[in-house]
C-alpha positions, 0 to 999 in steps of 0.5 A: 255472766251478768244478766246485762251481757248476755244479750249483748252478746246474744245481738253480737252473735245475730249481727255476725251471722247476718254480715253486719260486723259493724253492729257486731262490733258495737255489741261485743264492746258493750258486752266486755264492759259489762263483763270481760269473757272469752266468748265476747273477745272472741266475737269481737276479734271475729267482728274486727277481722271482718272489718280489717282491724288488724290491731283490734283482731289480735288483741281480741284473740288473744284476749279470748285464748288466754280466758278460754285457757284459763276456763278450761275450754281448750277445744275453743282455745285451740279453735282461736290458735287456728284463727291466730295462725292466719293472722300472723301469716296474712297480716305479718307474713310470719309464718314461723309464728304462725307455724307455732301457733298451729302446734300449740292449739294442736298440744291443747287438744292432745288426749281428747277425741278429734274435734273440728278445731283439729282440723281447723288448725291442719287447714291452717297448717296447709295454707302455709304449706301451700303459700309458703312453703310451696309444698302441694304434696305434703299439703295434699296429703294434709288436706286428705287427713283434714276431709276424713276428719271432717266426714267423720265429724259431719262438718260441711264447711270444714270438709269443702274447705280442705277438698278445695285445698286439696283440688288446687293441690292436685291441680298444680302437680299437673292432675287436672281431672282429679284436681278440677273435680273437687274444685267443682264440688267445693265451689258448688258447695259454697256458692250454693250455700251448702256452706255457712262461713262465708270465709270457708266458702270464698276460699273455696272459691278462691283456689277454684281462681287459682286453678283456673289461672294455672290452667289458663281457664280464663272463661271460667275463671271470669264466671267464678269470679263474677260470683265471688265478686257478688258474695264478697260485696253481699258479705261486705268483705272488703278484702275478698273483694279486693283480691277478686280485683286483683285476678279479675285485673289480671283476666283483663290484662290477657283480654287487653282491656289495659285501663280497666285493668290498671284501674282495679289493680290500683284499686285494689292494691289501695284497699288491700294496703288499709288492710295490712295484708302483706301477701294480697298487696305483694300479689297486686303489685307484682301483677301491676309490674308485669302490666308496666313491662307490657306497656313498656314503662320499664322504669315504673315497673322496676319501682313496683317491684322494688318495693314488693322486695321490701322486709314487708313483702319479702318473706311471701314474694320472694319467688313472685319478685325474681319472676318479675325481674325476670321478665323486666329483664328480657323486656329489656333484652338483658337476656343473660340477666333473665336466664339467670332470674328464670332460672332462680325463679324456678328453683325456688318451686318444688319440681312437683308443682308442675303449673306453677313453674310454667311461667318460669320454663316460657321466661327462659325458652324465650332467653335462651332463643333469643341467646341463640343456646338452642340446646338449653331452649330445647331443654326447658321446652322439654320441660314445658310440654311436660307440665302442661301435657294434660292441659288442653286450654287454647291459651295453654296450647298457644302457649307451647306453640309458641315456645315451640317456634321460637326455639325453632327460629333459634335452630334456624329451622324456619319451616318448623317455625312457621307452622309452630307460630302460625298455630299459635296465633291461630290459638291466641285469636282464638282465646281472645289475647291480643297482645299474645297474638302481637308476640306471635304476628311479630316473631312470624315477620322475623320468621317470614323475612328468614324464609325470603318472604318480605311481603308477607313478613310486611303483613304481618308486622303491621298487623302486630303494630296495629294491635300494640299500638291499640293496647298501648305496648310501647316497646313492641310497638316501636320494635313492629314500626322499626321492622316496617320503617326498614327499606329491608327489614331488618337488614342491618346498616354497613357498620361505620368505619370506626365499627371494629372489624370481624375478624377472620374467625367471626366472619367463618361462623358468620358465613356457616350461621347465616347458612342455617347451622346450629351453633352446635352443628357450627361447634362440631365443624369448627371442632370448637366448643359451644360455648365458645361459638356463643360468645362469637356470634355474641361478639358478631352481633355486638359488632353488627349493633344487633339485639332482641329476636331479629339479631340472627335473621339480621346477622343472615342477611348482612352475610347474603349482603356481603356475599359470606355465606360458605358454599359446599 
């Protein structure tokens, strides 16, 4: 090497380890036109990642794979493959180059004693099975691999980095306590800087986050993340900070902090574009969609997901987007649309990842009540309870209470329903989430109102209008005002004379419907099938201008009304 490069490179080094990356910069440029070395493209691609230069970061690794191959140090060639790996799954979502370049680094070091570029270019390997592929067992079981490679190597970094991975993998398959410990470790290790890369450290960080938002650990994760947004800001890593907006946003949301929230997503979504990372933007969007859906604005929330289903987002969000629809969908009482989307959703996760799929059985069990299929709510509650039966948050106990109340309105047992709701509002309030509360204080009018108690019902509508009107959720809020602005709410009005008659068959499961019988229990007098019973009530309601979760509290009351209900 010229005598003039090497302290260029020497201050590209120094400037590195101080988070200067600009300076770095400067003196790795310096250095390659002193002298073209693997050593300087490598520190420049590492100066330029830093700086989400996406096109410098790939020429400059590439650069620096191919000298450090031609020199024969093919333990740093194999160590830049793994760099190069992420690269093509974060910046281009390709994860079958990314793929490959994890097995041509591993090639390279075939024959030689274990090295940390091994276990490096494993933890690449279990990034994209964890993001991509959704695979936390095979991903577990990697990271296992990775931490006895690393204790044996006595690599801190690599070590806390795999144990994160591997704590938000047993997180997700419903092992809490196993999953939370390692988390706990790693992101003490790095927070209290036992870990020196800084993108070791905040990924540690950020599967903590993840954790914490699958369990629904909302306190917790705001105070990591307070952390992480102070490290990514020391750090000047733009990108850190922008997806410590994006989850930071997302606590918002569930708080009902709306503008805020709005706020750091746009912000961060606007950040997280200049850095052509196709995954982050995905994410940010999809969250703004499911904030769009709360506040009613259907048509904006459509947008935002239509494009996260562009070629560039598609490959990472595939499943994130069907959940989406999904909840456009039910916003907007499209409910046989929403139990397919859910359906769909929950197919695209492996059965294992338990916490992940949650989201997806809450979709469907609200569907499918508010379709009246009480056998299918019951079967996906079934699910729910079972994902989440380690999981003791408030939030994610209100969460299976709710459910559970839900699908006992939709069995007409209202009792039950009461009690489920009563506690799940109880929960919500506690863990501070009034739009949750809302839901909860709306679908208790409804229940309310089926048990004969109007002035309660009352109460509890106006409370739930009053907290949508101050979040701004547009749609609740005019379903609470329309309960209230009834002279009986939610009596439906006589049909006009141009409404086409119930015919004898409907008005007989209208009567035994409004007596409080299941439709399976309907199918069974009638010696009809299920299904058929479905697409009568679906042809009263229809009829009777009825939809959204009052339409079987109505359809029984028009009955009452009408006197239709069958005696014994």
């Amino acid at each position: 090497m010229e005598s003039g490069a090497y302290p260029l490179l020497l201050g590209g080094r120094e400037a590195l380890a101080r988070g200067d990356w600009q300076e770095a910069r400067t003196c790795f440029t310096a250095a390659l036109k002193e002298q073209e070395t693997a050593a300087a493209f490598d520190g420049l691609g590492m100066a330029a990642w830093w700086l989400n230069d996406a096109a410098a970061t790939f020429d400059a690794r590439h650069r620096a794979y191919q000298l450090y191959n031609i020199t024969g140090d093919v333990r740093s060639a194999a160590r830049i493959a793994a760099f190069l790996a992420l690269d093509y799954f974060y910046f281009r979502g390709e994860y079958a180059v990314a793929n490959g370049w994890v097995e041509r680094g591993r090639r390279l070091v075939e024959g030689i004693p274990p090295g940390p570029e091994l276990g490096w270019l494993d933890l690449a390997q279990v990034y994209i099975i964890l993001w991509a592929d959704l695979d936390y067992v095979v991903g577990q079981q990697l990271c296992a691999q990775v931490i006895t490679l690393a204790k044996a190597l006595g690599d801190v970094d690599l070590e806390m980095a795999a144990l994160a991975a591997e704590g938000l993998a047993f997180v997700n398959q419903g092992q809490i306590g196993e999953g939370m410990r390692r988390l706990d470790q790693s992101t003490l290790a790095a927070t209290s800087g036992d870990v020196k890369e800084i993108d070791a450290a905040c990924t540690a960080c950020c599967c903590l986050i993840f954790a914490c938002e699958w369990t629904r650990d909302y306190e917790r994760a705001a105070q990591w993340i307070a952390r992480l947004r102070d490290l990514a800001t020391r750090w000047s890593h733009p990108t850190l900070l922008a997806f410590c907006q994006v989850h930071y946003a997302s606590l918002l949301i569930w708080r009902g902090d709306w503008a805020e929230a709005e706020a750091e997503l746009l912000a961060a979504i606007g950040n997280l574009e200049t850095t052509q990372q196709p995954a982050r933007v995905a994410e940010g969007l999809v969250r703004l969609a499911e904030l769009r859906c709360r506040q009613g604005q259907f048509a904006a929330a459509d947008a935002l997901l239509t494009k996260v289903e562009s070629p560039a987002f598609q490959s990472l969000a595939a499943g994130y987007c069907l959940y989406g629809r999904a909840t456009l969908a039910l916003e907007q009482t499209r409910l046989e649309t929403a139990v397919n989307l859910a359906g769909r959703f929950l197919r695209t996760l492996p059965a294992e990842n338990r916490l992940e799929r949650v989201i997806g059985w809450e979709l469907l069990i609200q569907a499918e009540a508010q379709l009246g299929h009480v056998t299918q709510a019951q079967m996906a509650l079934a699910e729910l309870k079972a994902a989440v039966a380690h999981v003791t948050t408030n939030p994610m106990q209100a969460a299976v209470r709710y459910a559970e109340g839900i699908t006992a309105a939709a069995a007409a047992d209202y009792s039950l329903a009461r009690r489920c709701l009563e506690d799940a509002l109880e929960l919500w309030h506690r863990a501070g989430v009034p739009f949750e509360c809302g839901r909860s204080r709306l679908q208790l009018a409804y229940t309310l109102l089926s048990l004969g108690q109007e002035q309660a019902a009352r109460q509890q509508a106006a409370k739930a209008l009053a907290l949508f009107t101050q979040l701004g959720a547009e749609a609740y809020q005019a379903r609470a005002a329309a309960f209230l602005h009834q002279p009986d709410p939610p009596t439906p009005t006589i049909p006009p004379p141009d409404t086409p008659p119930l015919t004898p068959r409907e008005l007989e499961i209208l009567s035994l419907l409004a007596a409080g019988l299941s439709n399976q229990v309907i199918s069974h007098n009638l010696v009809l099938s299920v299904r058929t019973v479905e697409r009568h009530i679906s042809n009263i309601y229809s009829k009777l201008d009825l939809t959204g979760p009052a339409a079987r509290a109505a359809a029984t009351a028009y009955a009452l009304q009408h006197h239709l209900v069958k005696r014994d």
